[in-house]
C-alpha positions as CSV (number, residue, x, y, z in Angstrom):
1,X,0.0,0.0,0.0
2,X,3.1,2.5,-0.3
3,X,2.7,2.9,-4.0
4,X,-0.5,4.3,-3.8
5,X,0.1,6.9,-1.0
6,X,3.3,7.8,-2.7
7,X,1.6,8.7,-5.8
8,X,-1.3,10.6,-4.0
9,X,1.2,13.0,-1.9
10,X,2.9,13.8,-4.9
11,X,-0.1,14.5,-7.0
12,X,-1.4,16.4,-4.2
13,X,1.3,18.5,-3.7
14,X,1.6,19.4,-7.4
15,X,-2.5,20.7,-7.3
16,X,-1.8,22.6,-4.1
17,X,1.0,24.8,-6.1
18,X,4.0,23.2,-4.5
19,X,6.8,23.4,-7.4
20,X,6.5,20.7,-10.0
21,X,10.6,21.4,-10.4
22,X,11.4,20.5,-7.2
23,X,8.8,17.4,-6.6
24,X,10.3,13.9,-6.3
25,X,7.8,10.6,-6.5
26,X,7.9,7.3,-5.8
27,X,5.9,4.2,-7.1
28,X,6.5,1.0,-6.9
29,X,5.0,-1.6,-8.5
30,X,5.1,-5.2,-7.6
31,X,4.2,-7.9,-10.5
32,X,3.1,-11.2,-9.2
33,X,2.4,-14.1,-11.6
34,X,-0.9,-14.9,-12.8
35,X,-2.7,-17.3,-14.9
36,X,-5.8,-17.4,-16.5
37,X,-7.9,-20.7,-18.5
38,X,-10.3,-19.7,-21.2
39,X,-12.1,-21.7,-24.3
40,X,-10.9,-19.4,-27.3
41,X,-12.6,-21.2,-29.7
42,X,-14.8,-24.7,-29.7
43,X,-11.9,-26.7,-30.1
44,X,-9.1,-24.8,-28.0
45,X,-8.1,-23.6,-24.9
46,X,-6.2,-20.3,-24.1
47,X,-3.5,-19.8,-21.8
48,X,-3.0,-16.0,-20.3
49,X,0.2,-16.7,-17.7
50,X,2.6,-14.4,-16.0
51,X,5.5,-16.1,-14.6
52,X,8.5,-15.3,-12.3
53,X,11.5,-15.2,-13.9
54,X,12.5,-18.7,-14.0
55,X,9.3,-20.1,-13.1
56,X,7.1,-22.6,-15.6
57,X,3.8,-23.8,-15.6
58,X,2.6,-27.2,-17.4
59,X,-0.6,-27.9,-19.1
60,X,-2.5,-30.9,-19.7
61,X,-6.2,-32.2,-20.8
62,X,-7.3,-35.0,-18.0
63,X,-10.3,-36.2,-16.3
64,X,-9.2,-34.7,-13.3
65,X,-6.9,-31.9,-12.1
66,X,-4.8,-34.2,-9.4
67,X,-1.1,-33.8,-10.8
68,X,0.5,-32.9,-14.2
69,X,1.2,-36.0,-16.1
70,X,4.5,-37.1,-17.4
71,X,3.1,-36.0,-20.9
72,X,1.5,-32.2,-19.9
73,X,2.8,-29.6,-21.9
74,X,5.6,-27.2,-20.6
75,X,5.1,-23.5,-20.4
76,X,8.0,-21.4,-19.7
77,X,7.2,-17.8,-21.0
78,X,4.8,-15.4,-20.0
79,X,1.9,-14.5,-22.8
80,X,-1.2,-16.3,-24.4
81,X,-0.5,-19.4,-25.4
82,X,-3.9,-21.8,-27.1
83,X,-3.7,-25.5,-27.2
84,X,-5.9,-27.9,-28.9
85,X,-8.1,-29.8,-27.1
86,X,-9.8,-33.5,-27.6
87,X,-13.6,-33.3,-28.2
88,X,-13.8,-36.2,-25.1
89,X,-12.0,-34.0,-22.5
90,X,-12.9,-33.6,-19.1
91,X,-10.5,-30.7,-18.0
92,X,-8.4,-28.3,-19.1
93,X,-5.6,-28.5,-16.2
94,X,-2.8,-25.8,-15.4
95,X,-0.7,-26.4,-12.8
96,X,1.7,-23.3,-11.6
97,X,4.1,-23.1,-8.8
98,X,1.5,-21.6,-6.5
99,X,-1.6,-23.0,-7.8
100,X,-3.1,-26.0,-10.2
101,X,-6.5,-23.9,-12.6
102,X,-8.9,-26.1,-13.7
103,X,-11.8,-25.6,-16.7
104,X,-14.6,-27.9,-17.7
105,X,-14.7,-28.5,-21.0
106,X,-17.9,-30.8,-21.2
């Protein structure tokens, strides 16, 4: 919560006439990763990860979401990324470091 209050004393003092030349801000900004699971179209499934640096993610069509099978497929860059999914698929499954997403797909 120091980002925000940074940013509002320093835009505050700017509107009360303090001098813009001699202002000084702050903000910080922490990125955490994130992941998303979406259909993108009727036959495929759309990835939307963020990952730490060094981090990866795997993904993998199952009946159930339990663990990533020897066979999921490895994600190790941030972005969008669609896979193709099997018309008798139970599950879209993406396991992270810090979490395991699941999405019906029947």
């Amino acid at each position: 919560m120091k980002a925000p209050a940074t940013l509002l004393c320093c835009l505050l003092g700017t509107a009360l006439g303090f001098s813009a030349q001699t202002a000084r801000c702050l903000l910080t900004v922490q990125v955490r990763p994130e992941a998303a699971l979406s259909l993108a179209s009727p036959g495929t499934v759309s990835v939307k990860i963020r990952l730490a640096k060094g981090a990866q993610a795997r993904f993998a069509v199952q009946p159930a979401c339990e663990a990533p099978p020897p066979g999921a497929q490895l994600i190790v860059q941030s972005g969008v990324h669609h896979f193709p999914i099997p018309s008798s698929a139970g599950y879209a499954c993406l396991y992270t470091p810090a979490q395991t997403l699941s999405l019906p797909l029947r």
